[in-house]
C-alpha positions in Angstrom: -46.6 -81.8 -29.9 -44.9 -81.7 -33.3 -41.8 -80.7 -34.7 -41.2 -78.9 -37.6 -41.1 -80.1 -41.1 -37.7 -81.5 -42.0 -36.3 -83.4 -44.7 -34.5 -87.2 -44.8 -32.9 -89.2 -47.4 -33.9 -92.8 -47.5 -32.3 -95.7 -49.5 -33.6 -98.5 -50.4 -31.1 -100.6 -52.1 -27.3 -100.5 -52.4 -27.7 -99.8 -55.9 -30.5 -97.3 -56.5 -30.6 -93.7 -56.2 -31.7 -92.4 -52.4 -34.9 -90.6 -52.7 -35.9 -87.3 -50.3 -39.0 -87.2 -47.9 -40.1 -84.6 -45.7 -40.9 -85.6 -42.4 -41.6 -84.5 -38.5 -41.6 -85.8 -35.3 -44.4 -86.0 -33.4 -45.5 -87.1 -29.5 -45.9 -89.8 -28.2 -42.3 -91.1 -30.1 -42.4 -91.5 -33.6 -41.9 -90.0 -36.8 -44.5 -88.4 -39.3 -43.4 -88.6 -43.7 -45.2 -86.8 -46.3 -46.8 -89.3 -48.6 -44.4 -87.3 -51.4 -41.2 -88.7 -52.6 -38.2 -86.4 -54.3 -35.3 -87.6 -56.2 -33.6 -84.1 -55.1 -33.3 -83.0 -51.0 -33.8 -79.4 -52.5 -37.4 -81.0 -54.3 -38.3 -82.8 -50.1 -36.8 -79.0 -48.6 -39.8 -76.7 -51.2 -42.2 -79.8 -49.7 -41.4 -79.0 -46.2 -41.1 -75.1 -46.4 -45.0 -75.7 -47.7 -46.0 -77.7 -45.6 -44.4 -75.5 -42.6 -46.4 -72.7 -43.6 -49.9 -74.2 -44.5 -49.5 -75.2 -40.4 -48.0 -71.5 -39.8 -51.2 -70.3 -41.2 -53.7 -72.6 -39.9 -51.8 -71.9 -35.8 -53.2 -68.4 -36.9 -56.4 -68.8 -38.1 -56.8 -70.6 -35.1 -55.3 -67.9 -32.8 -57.7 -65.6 -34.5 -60.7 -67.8 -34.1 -60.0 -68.0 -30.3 -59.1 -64.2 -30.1 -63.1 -63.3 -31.0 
């Protein structure tokens, strides 16, 4: 099972600007990032919307495969 695609801001020194990722979680416990990095969240958000809808599709290409 997977979540849906979210986004997260990571920091990686006091002094530096955070960067965005987009990222799910996924079963058994742990957490999936997109290889991408944004310096904006709304830059990691247009990542994750994509990303949530190239799945969206492929569920129902899927659904339609198993339908014929």
């Amino acid at each position: 099972m997977k979540s849906k695609w979210g986004t997260c801001q990571q920091t990686t020194k006091e002094d530096t600007q955070p960067i965005y990722r987009a990222y799910r979680i996924v079963l058994p416990p742990g957490v999936e990032f997109d290889f991408y990095t944004y310096g904006t969240r709304d830059g990691a958000a247009a990542r994750a919307r994509e990303l949530n809808a190239k799945e969206k599709a492929t569920e129902a290409a899927t659904a339609r495969g198993a339908e014929k």
